[in-house]
C-alpha atoms as an extended CHARMM CRD file, in Angstrom:
* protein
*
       102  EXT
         1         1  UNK       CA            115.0120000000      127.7650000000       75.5160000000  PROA      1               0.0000000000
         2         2  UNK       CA            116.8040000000      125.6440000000       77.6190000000  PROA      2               0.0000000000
         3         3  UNK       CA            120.8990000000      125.0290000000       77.5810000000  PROA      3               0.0000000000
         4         4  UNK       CA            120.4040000000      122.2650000000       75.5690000000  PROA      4               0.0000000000
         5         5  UNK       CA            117.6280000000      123.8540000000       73.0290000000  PROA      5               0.0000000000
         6         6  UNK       CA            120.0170000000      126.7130000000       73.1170000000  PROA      6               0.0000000000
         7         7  UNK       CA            123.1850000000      124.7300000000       71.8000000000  PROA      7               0.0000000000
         8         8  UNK       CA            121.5450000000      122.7140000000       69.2900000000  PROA      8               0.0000000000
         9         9  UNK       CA            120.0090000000      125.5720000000       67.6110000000  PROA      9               0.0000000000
        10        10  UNK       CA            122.8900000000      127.6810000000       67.7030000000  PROA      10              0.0000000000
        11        11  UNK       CA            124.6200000000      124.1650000000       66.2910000000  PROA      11              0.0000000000
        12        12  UNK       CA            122.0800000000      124.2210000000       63.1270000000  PROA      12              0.0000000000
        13        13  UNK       CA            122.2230000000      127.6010000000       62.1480000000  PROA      13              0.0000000000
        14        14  UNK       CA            125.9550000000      127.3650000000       62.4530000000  PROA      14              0.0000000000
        15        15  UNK       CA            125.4330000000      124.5220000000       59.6480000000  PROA      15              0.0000000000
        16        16  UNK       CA            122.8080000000      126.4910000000       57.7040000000  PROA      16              0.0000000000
        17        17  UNK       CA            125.1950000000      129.8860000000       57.2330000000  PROA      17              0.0000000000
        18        18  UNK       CA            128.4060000000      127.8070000000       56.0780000000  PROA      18              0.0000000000
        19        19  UNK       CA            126.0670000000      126.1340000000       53.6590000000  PROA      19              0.0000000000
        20        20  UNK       CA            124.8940000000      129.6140000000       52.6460000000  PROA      20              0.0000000000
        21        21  UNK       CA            128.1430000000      130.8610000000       52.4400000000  PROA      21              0.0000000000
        22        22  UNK       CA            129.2620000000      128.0120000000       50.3170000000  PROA      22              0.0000000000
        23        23  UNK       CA            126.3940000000      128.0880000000       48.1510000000  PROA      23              0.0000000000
        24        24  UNK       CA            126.7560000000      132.2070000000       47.8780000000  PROA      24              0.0000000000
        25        25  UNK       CA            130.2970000000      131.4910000000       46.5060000000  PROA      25              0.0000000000
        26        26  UNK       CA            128.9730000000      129.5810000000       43.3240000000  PROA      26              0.0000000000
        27        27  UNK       CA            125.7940000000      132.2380000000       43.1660000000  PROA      27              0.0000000000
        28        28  UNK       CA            126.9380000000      135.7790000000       44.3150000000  PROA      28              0.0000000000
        29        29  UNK       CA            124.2630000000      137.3760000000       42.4900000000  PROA      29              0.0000000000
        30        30  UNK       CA            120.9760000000      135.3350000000       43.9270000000  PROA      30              0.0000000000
        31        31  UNK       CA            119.8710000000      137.8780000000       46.0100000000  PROA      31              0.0000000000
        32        32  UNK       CA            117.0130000000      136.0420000000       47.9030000000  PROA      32              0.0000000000
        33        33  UNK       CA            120.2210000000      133.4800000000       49.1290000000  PROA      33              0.0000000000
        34        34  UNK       CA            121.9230000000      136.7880000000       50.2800000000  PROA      34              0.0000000000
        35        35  UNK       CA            118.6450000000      137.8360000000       52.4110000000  PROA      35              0.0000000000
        36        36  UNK       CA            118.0890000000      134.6910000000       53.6570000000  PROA      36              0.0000000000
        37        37  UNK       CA            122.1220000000      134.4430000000       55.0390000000  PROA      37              0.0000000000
        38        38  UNK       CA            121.7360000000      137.7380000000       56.6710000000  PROA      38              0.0000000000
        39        39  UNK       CA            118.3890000000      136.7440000000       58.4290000000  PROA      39              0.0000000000
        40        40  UNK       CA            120.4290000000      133.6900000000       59.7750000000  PROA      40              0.0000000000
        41        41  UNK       CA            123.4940000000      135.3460000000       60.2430000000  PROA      41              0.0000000000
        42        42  UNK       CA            121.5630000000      137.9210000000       62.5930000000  PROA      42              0.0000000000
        43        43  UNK       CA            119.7520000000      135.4490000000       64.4710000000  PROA      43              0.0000000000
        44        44  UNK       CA            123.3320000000      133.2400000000       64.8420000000  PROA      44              0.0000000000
        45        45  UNK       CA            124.5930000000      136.5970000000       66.6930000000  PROA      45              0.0000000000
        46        46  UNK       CA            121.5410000000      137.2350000000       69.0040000000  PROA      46              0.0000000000
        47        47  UNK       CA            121.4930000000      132.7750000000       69.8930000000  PROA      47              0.0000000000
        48        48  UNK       CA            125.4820000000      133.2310000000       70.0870000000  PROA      48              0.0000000000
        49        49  UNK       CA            124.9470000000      135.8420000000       72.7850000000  PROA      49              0.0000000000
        50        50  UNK       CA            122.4230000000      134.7600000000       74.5070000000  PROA      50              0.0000000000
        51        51  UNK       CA            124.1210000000      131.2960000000       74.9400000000  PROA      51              0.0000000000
        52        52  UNK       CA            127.3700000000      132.9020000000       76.0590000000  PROA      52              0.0000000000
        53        53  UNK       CA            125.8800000000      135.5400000000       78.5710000000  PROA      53              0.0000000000
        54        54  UNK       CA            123.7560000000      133.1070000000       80.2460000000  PROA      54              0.0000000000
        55        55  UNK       CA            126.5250000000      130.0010000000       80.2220000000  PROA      55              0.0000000000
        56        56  UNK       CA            129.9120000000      131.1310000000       79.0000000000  PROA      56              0.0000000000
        57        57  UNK       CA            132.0090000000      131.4930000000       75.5760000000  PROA      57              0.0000000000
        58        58  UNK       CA            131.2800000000      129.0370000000       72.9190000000  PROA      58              0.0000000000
        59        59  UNK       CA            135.1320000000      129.6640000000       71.7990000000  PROA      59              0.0000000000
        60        60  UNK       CA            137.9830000000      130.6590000000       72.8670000000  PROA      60              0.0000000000
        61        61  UNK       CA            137.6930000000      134.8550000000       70.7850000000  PROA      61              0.0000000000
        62        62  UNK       CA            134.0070000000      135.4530000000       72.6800000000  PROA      62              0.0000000000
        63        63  UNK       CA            136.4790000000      135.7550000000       75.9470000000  PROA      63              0.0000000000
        64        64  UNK       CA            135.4360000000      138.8470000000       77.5100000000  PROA      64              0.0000000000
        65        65  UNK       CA            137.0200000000      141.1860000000       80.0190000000  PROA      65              0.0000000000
        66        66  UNK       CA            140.4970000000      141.2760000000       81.4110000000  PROA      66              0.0000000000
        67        67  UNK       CA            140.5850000000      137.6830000000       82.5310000000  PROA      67              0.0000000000
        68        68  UNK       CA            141.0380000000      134.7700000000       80.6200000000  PROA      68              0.0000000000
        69        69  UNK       CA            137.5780000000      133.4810000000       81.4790000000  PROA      69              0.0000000000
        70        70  UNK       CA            137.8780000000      130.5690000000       78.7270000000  PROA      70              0.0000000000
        71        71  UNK       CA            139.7290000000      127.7110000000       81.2710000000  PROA      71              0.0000000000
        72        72  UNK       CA            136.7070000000      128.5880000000       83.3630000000  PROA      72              0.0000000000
        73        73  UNK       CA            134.0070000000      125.8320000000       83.7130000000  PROA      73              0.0000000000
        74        74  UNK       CA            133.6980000000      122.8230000000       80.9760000000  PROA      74              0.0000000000
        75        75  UNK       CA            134.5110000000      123.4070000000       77.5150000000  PROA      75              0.0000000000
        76        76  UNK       CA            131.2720000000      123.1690000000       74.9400000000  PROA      76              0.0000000000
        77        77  UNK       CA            132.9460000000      119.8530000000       73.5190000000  PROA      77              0.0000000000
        78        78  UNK       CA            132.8900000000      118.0860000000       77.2830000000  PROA      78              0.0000000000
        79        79  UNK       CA            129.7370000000      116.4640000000       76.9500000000  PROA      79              0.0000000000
        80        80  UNK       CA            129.0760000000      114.9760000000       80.7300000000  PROA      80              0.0000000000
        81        81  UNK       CA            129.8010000000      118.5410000000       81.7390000000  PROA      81              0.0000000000
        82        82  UNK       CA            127.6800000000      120.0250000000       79.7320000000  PROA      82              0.0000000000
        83        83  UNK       CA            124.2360000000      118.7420000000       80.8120000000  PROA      83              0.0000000000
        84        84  UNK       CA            124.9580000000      115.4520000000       77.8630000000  PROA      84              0.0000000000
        85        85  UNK       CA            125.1860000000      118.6430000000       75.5970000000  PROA      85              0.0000000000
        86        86  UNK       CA            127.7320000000      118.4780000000       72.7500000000  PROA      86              0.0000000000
        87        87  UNK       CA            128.6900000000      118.0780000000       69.1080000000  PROA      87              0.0000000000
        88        88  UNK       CA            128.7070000000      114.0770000000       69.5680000000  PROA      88              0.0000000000
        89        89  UNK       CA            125.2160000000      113.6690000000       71.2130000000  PROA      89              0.0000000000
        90        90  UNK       CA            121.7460000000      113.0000000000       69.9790000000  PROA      90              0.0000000000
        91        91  UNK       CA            119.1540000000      115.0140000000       71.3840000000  PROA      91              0.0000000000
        92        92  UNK       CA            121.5660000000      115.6420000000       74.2760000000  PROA      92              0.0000000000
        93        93  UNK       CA            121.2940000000      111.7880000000       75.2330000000  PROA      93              0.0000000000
        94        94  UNK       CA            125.1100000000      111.3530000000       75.2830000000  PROA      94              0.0000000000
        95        95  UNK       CA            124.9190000000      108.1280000000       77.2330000000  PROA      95              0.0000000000
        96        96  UNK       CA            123.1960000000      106.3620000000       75.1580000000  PROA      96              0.0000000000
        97        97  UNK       CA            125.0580000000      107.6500000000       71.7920000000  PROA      97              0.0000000000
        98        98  UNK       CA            128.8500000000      106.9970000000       73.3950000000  PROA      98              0.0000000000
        99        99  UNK       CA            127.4290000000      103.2970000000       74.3730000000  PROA      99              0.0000000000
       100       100  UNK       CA            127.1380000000      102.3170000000       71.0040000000  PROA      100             0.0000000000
       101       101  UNK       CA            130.2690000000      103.7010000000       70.3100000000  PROA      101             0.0000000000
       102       102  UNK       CA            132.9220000000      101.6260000000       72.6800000000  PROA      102             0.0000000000
């Protein structure tokens, strides 16, 4: 996967495991729901890492080391920086989506 496939991915299971865990507060005893959240939790993780060892943290806690690598490079939420990647863009075609929106 690309950057871009990365982030989006990582973006819907992000979606799909609060939804989970909101839906495992009303049904704590469905235990297919349970499996299913730790299947996505899991693969959350592995995406989560993979995106931050290859391009940097996703947040400011997955800062690593002794240096405080987080001012480093553009945050996830600066679009143009980030390849038209971000929470505001559609299928990483930020130009397009922001021109709408002015």
């Amino acid at each position: 996967m690309n950057k871009a496939e990365l982030f989006r991915k990582i973006q819907q299971l992000s979606f799909v495991k609060t939804e989970l865990e909101l839906f495992l507060d009303t049904h704590p005893d469905c235990p297919a729901s349970l499996d299913y959240y730790h299947r996505i939790v899991d693969e959350y993780a592995m995406l989560l890492d993979e995106y931050e060892g290859k391009y940097g943290p996703l947040t400011a806690a997955a800062n690593q080391g002794a240096k405080w690598n987080w001012i480093k490079g553009p945050w996830p939420w600066q679009i143009e920086a980030n390849d038209g990647v971000g929470p505001d863009s559609i299928d990483g075609d930020c130009k397009t989506y922001m021109k709408g929106r002015k």
